[in-house]
C-alpha positions in Angstrom: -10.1 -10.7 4.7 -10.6 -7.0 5.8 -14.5 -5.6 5.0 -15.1 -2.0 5.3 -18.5 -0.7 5.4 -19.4 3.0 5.3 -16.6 4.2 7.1 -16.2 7.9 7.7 -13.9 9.3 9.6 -12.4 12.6 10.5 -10.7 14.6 12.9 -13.4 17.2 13.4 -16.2 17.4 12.7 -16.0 20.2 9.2 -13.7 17.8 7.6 -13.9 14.0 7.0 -10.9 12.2 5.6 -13.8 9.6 4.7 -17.0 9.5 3.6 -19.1 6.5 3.5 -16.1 4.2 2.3 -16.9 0.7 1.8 -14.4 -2.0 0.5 -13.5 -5.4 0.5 -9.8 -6.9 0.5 -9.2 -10.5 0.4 -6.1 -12.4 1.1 -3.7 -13.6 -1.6 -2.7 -9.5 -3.0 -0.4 -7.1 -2.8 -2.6 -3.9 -2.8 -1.4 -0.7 -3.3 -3.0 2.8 -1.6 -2.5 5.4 -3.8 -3.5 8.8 -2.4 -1.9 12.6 -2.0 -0.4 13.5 0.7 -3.0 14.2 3.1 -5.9 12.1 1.7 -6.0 10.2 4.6 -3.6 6.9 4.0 -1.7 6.7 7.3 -5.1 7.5 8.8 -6.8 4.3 7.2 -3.8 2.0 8.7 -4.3 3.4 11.7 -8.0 2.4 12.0 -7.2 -0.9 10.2 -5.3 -1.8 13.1 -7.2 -0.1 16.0 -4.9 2.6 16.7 -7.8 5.2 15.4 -11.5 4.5 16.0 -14.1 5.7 13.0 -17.0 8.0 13.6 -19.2 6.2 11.6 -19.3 2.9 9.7 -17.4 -0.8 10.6 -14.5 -2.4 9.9 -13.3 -6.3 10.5 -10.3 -7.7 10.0 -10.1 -11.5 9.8 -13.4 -11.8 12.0 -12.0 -9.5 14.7 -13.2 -5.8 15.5 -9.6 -3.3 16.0 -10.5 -1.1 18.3 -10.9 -3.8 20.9 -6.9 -4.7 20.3 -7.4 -8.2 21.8 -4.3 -10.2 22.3 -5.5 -12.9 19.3 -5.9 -10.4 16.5 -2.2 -8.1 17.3 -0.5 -11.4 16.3 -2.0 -11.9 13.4 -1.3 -8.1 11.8 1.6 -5.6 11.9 2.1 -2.1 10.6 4.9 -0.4 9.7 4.2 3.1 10.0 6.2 5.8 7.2 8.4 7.6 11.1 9.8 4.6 12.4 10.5 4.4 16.3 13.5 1.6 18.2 13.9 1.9 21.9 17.2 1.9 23.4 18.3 -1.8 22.6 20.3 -4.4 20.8 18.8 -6.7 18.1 19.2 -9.7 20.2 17.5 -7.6 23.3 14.3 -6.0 20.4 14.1 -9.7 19.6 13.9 -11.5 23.0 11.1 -8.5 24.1 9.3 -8.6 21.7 8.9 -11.4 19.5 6.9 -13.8 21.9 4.2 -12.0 20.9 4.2 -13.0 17.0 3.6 -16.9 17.2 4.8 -17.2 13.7 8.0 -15.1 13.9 11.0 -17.2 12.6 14.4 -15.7 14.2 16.5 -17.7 11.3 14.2 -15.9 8.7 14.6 -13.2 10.9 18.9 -13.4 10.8 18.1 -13.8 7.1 16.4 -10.3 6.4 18.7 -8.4 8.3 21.6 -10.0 6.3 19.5 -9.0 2.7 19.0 -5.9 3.7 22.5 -5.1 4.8 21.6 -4.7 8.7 24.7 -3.7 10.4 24.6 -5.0 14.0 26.3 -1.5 15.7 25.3 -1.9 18.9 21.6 0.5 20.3 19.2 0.2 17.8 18.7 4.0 18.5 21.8 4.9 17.1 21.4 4.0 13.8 20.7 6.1 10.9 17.0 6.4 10.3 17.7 3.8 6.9 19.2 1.4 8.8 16.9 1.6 11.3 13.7 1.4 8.7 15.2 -1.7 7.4 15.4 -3.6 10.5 11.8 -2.6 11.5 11.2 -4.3 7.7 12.7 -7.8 8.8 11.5 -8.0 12.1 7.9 -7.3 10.8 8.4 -9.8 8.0 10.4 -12.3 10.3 6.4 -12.0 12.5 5.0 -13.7 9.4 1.7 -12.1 10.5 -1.4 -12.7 8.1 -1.6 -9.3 7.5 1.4 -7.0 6.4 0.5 -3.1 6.3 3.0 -0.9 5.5 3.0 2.8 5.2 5.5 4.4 2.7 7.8 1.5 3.4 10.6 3.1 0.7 10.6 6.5 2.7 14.5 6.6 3.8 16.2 3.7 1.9 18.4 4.1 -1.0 18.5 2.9 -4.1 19.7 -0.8 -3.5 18.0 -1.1 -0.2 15.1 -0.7 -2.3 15.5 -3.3 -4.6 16.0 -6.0 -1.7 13.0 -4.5 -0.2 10.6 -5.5 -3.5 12.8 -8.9 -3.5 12.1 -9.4 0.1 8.6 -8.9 -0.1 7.8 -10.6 -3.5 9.5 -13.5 -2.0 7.7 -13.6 1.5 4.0 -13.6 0.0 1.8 -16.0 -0.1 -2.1 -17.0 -1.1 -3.0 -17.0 2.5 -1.3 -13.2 3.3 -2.2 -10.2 2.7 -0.1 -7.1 2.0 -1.1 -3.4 1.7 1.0 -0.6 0.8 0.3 2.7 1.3 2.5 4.9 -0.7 2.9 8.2 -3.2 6.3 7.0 -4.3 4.9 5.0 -6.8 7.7 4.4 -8.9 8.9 2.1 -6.1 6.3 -0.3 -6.2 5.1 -0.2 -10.2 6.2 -4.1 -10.3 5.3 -5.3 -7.0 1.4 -4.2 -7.0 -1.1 -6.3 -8.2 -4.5 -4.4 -7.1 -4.3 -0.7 -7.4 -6.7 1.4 -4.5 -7.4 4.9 -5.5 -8.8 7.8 -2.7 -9.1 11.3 -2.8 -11.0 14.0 -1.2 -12.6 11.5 1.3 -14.0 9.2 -2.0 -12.6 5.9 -3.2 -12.0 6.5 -6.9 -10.5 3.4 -8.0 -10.4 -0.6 -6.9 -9.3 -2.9 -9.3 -6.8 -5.4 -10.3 -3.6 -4.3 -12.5 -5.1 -7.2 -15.2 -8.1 -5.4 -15.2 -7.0 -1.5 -15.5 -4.3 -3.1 -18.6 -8.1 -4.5 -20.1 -10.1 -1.3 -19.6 -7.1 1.6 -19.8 -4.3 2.2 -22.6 -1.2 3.5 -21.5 1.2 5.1 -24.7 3.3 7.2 -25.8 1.9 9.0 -29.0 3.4 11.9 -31.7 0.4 13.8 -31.2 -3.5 13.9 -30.2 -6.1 12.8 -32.8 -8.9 13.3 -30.3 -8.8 14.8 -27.2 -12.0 14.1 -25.7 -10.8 10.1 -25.3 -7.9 11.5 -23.0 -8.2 11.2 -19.1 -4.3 12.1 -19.2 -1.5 13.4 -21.0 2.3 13.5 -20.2 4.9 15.9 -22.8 8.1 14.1 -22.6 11.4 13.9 -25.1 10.0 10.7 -26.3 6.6 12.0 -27.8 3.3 13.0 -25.2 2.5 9.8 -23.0 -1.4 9.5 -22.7 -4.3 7.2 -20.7 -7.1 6.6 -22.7 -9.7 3.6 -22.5 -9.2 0.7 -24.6 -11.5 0.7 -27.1 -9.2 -1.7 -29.3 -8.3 -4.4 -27.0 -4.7 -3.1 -27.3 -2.2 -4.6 -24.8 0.2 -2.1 -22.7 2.2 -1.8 -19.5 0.6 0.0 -16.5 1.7 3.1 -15.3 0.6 3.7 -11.9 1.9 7.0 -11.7 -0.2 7.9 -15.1 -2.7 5.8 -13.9 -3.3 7.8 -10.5 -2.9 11.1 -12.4 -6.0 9.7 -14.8 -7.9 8.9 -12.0 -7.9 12.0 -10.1 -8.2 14.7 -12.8 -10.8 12.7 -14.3 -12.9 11.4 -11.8 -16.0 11.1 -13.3 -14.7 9.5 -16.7 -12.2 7.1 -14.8 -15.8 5.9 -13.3 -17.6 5.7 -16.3 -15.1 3.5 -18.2 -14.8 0.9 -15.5 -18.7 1.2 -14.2 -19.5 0.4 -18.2 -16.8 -2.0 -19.0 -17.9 -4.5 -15.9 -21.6 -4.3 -16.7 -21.1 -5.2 -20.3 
């Protein structure tokens, strides 16, 4: 379990990338950080994992406090950060350095990632391409079988069917007793491997809620034209007709669009809140 309370953080003092942010996360999801570029995403790995410290507020990750790094909470958590970096070394030699410090890692799992994700052992790790190199840094992290996975823009740099055996890979490694978060913008990547959607921007968290629960509360179709604008948080021309969020007021069932969905929530703050504050407390 992660439990943020009324963090705030910022790198001076004028601007906070947080403000008073307060969330919960439990084991047993895939969640997904949704943000623009700049909100602060990378920044909030970073102080999951006590690389950054936060001016203000706590934050607890499976009992242990990150910014004192001790020994028994690095094994149970990785990141992946979105600019990879590999020393100077062989896959054999990354493994033999650095694995003893995962308990859990599993070099056969390990063999089979690299093989799934079409790992080409070339020689220096340092002379791969950036792809190649992103994927290995993808089964070595997976091959830790750490409690908690958090990776930032993880399709940033692999192609098209690198990132299909990436969503395989990681639908088939989780579990109830893991937890994986996703920070990301490239949304389409992820639409089927996300069950709980997180939503910041300008330093606020806008949304936090399950995918079951935003196909309950928010209707996502595509419609010949607009009967009554006031009931639309967004709206998307296309060939196929205008593609609009509204809130369900029918009980009709649709697919989630995160992309849509993230659009919704940050051009209409204030109504996003409304429909989900009113729809829980009735």
């Amino acid at each position: 379990m992660i439990q943020i309370q009324h963090l705030s953080f910022g790198y001076n003092k004028k601007k906070l990338l947080y403000k008073d942010l307060t969330l919960t996360l439990q084991s047993g999801s895939i969640y997904g950080l949704l943000g623009k570029n700049g909100a602060g995403k990378s920044t909030l790995l970073k102080n999951l994992v006590g690389l950054l410290f936060p001016k203000g507020g706590s934050i607890e990750v499976n009992g242990f406090d990150p910014r004192k790094r001790q020994p028994s909470f690095l094994e149970t958590i990785y990141l992946i950060p979105e600019e990879v970096y590999v020393p100077a070394l062989t896959i054999n030699g990354y493994q033999r350095l650095f694995s003893p410090f995962y308990p859990g890692f599993d070099s056969a799992k390990f063999t089979s990632y690299l093989e799934q994700l079409d790992v080409k052992d070339e020689g220096k790790l340092n002379t791969l391409s950036f792809g190649q190199q992103k994927k290995f840094i993808i089964a070595f992290a997976l091959a830790c079988n750490t409690k908690v996975l958090l990776l930032d823009e993880p399709t940033n740099g692999l192609d098209i069917p690198s990132k299909m055996r990436f969503r395989k890979l990681i639908s088939g490694i989780f579990t109830e007793d893991r937890m994986i978060f996703i920070s990301t913008h490239q949304i389409r990547d992820l639409d089927n491997l996300i069950d709980r959607v997180i939503i910041v921007d300008e330093g606020e968290l806008l949304l936090h809620a399950s995918v079951g629960m935003i196909a309950e509360k928010l209707c996502f179709k595509t419609v010949n034209e607009i009967r009554d604008p006031a009931d639309i948080l967004y709206k998307e021309e296309s060939l196929r007709g205008i593609s609009v969020v509204i809130e369900n007021k029918h009980g009709e069932e649709s697919k989630v669009n995160l992309e849509h969905l993230f659009n919704a929530v940050t051009e209409n703050p204030e109504k996003a809140k409304a429909i989900f504050q009113t729809r829980k407390n009735s």
